[in-house]
C-alpha positions as CSV (number, residue, x, y, z in Angstrom):
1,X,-66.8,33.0,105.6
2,X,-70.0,32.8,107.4
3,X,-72.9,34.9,108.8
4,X,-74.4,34.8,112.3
5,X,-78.4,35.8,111.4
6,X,-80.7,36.2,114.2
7,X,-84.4,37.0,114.3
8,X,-85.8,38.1,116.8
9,X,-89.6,38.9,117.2
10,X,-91.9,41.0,120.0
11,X,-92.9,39.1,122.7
12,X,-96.7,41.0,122.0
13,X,-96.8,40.2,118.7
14,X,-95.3,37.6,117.7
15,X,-95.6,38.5,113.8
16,X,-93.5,41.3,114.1
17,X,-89.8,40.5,113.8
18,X,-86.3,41.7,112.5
19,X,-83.5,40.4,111.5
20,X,-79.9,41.4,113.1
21,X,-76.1,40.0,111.5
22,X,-74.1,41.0,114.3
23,X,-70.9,39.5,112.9
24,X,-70.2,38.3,109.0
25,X,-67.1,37.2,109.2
26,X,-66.5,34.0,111.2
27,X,-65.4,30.1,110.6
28,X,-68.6,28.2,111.0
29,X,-67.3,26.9,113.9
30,X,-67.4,30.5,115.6
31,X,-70.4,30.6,114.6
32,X,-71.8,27.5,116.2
33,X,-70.4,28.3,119.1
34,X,-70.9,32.1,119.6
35,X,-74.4,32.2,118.1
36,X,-75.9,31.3,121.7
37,X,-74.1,34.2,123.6
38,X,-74.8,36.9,121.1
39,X,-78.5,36.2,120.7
40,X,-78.0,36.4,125.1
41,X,-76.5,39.4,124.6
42,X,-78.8,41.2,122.8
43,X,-81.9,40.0,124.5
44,X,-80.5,41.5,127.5
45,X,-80.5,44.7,126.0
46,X,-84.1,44.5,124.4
47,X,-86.6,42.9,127.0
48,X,-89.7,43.1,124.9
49,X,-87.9,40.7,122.2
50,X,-87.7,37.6,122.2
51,X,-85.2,34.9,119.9
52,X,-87.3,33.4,117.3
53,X,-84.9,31.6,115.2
54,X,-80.8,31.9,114.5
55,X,-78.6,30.1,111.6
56,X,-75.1,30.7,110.3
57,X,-75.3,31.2,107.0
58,X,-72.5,31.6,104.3
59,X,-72.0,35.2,104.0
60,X,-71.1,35.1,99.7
61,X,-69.5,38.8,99.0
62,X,-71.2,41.1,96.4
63,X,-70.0,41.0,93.1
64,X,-69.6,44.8,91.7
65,X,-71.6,45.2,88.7
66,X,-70.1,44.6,85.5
């Protein structure tokens, strides 16, 4: 499955940034597609952010150790 990974980084400064995975468990074509409205979504909620960058990524499962 894959990964939707945002990063989003202050508007003031512009070096300070996090990284959010709102949802790990899609086809990468619900990623593609959703990736736009979730990154919309939570901008809304945090004004002083902005989107820096976004990627699906394939979300490989841990392995327990042996």
């Amino acid at each position: 499955m894959t990964a939707l990974v945002l990063v989003f980084c202050l508007q003031g400064a512009p070096t300070s940034c996090t990284e959010q995975r709102p949802i790990e468990d899609l086809s990468l074509e619900a990623c593609l597609v959703r990736g736009q409205h979730y990154a919309a979504e939570w901008l809304a909620e945090h004004p002083k952010w902005m989107l820096s960058r976004w990627r699906c990524e394939n979300n490989i499962p841990r392995q327990k150790p042996a």
